[in-house]
Steps between C-alpha positions, in 0.01 A plus 500: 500500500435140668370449804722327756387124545592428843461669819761629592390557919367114532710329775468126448675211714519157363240233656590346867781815535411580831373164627760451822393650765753671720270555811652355850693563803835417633518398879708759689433783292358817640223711374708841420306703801674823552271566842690150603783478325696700717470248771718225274753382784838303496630240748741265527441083495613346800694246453263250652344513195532169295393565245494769187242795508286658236262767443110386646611315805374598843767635725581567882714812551680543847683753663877477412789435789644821616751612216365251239250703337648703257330239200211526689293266736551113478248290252383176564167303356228523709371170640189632739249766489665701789813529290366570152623908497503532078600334164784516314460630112764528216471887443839657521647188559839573312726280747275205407699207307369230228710174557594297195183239461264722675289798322398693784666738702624479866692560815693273734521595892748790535374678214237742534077438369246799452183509662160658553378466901164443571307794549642716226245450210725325287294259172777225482457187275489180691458161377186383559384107540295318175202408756447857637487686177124409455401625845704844427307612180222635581579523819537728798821725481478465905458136491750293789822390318716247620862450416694208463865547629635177330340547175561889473143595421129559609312212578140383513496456871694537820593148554804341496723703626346835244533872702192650507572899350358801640165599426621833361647245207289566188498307187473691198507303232579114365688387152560174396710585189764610686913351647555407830815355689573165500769355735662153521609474830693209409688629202520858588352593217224837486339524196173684329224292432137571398216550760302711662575841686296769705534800618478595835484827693704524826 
């Protein structure tokens, strides 16, 4: 009887198989929690919104008008520290709409936006500014953070117009290979691009 000439339990992959990495975040994503998940909330956009929302922006929640809450509190965008309340994220987001020429999903004022508020633990993905990611590695997880309202994402300083976030803010972690949100204010148009997100405890 021959013996076999191969092995028979070798696993082999051809050169380079394996070479793309698949490592990265997507801004407005939450960190599956299940201590936090459970505070995921819904609200409506008020229609002095002008403009679409996504998942990873920060958010200012208010108390509904008598008899107008039954899709939950009104949503705007935060524009100051004293009005920053949580950030919106994508999870559950089935209402959400992709508009021919765009790629990401998003909701108009009347429809309704999930939401994490600050205080309930929640990791969301934010966008994160080129110039800052150098100063987050390595860094601090209670480092300040800064915001900026315009731009949709942390910042390297709280000038021009940036909201400072709470101290109880922690960063967690910083990755460059990873899709953020682009808009064109001009065109409309909200689109995935490449860049740098982190993730952030509030």
């Amino acid at each position: 009887m021959s013996n076999v000439s191969f092995n028979p339990a070798l696993t082999t992959a051809p050169a380079g198989n394996f070479a793309t990495t698949t490592q990265g975040y997507y801004q407005g994503d939450f960190v599956d929690d299940p201590s936090s998940r459970m505070y995921l909330s819904a609200g409506q956009i008020a229609s002095s919104v002008s403009q679409p929302i996504w998942g990873g922006m920060a958010i200012t929640e208010s108390v509904s008008s008598t008899g107008e809450g039954a899709l939950g509190s009104s949503l705007t965008l935060a524009t100051a520290a004293g009005n920053l309340t949580g950030f919106s994220v994508f999870t559950q987001g089935y209402n959400a709409i992709i508009v021919p020429g765009n790629s990401v999903q998003v909701a108009q004022p009347g429809m309704t936006q999930n939401f994490f508020r600050l205080g309930s633990n929640a990791r969301i993905k934010v966008s994160v500014e080129a110039s800052l990611v150098a100063s987050l590695e390595g860094g601090a997880v209670n480092q300040a953070l800064y915001w900026d309202p315009a731009l949709q994402q942390l910042t390297a300083s709280g000038t021009g117009g940036a909201i400072a976030l709470p101290a109880t803010t922690k960063v967690l972690s910083v990755n460059t290979n990873s899709k953020v949100v682009n808009y064109n204010s001009g065109t409309g148009a909200v689109t995935w691009v490449a860049g740098a997100v982190a993730v952030i405890q509030i």
